[in-house]
C-alpha positions as CSV (number, residue, x, y, z in Angstrom):
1,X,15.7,2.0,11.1
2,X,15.4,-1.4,9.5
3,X,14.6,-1.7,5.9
4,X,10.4,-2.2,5.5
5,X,9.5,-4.0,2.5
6,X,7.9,-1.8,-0.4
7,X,4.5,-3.1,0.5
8,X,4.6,-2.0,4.1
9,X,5.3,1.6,2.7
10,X,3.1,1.8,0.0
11,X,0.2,0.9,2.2
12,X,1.3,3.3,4.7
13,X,1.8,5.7,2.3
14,X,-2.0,4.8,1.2
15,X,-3.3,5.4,5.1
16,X,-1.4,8.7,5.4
17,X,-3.1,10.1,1.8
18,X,-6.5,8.7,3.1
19,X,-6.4,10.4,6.8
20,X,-5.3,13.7,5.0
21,X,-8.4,13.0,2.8
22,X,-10.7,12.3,5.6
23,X,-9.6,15.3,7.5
24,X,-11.0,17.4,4.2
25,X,-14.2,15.2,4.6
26,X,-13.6,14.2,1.1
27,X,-14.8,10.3,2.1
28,X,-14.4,8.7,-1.7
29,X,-11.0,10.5,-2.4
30,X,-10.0,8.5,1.1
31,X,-11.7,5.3,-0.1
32,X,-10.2,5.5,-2.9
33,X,-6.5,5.9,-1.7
34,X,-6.9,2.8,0.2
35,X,-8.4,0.6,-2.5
36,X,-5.4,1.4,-4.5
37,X,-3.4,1.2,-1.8
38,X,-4.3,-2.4,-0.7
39,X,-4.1,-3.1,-4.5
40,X,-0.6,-1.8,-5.1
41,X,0.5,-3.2,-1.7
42,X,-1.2,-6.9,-2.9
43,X,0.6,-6.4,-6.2
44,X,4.1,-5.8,-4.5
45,X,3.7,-8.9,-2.0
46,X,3.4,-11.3,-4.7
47,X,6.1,-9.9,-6.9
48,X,7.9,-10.7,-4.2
49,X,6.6,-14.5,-3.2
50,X,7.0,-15.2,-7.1
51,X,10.8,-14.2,-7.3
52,X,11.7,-15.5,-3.9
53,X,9.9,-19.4,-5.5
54,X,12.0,-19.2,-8.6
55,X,14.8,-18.7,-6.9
56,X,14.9,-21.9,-4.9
C-alpha cells in the first residue's frame, strides 16, 4: 500500500467515526466528527503547502 498523506487519513478517519455515529442515530456527534475532521484535514494540507514553499 502506498503511503497516503496525513490528511487523507485523518479525514477518513473523520468519515469512519461519523458513519459509526450515524448508525447510533446520534446526528450532531456525526456532524461534529466531520467538522473537525475537514478542519484537522485543512490544517494538515497547508502545513504541508507551507513547508514544501520554503523549501524551494
Amino acid at each position: 500500500m502506498e503511503n497516503l498523506p496525513k490528511y487523507y487519513t485523518t479525514l477518513f478517519n473523520a468519515v469512519s467515526e461519523a458513519i459509526d455515529a450515524l448508525d447510533a442515530s446520534n446526528f450532531s456527534a456525526a456532524r461534529a466528527y466531520l467538522v473537525q475532521g475537514q478542519q484537522k484535514a485543512e490544517d494538515e494540507y497547508i502545513s504541508i503547502c507551507e513547508e514544501s514553499c520554503r523549501l524551494q
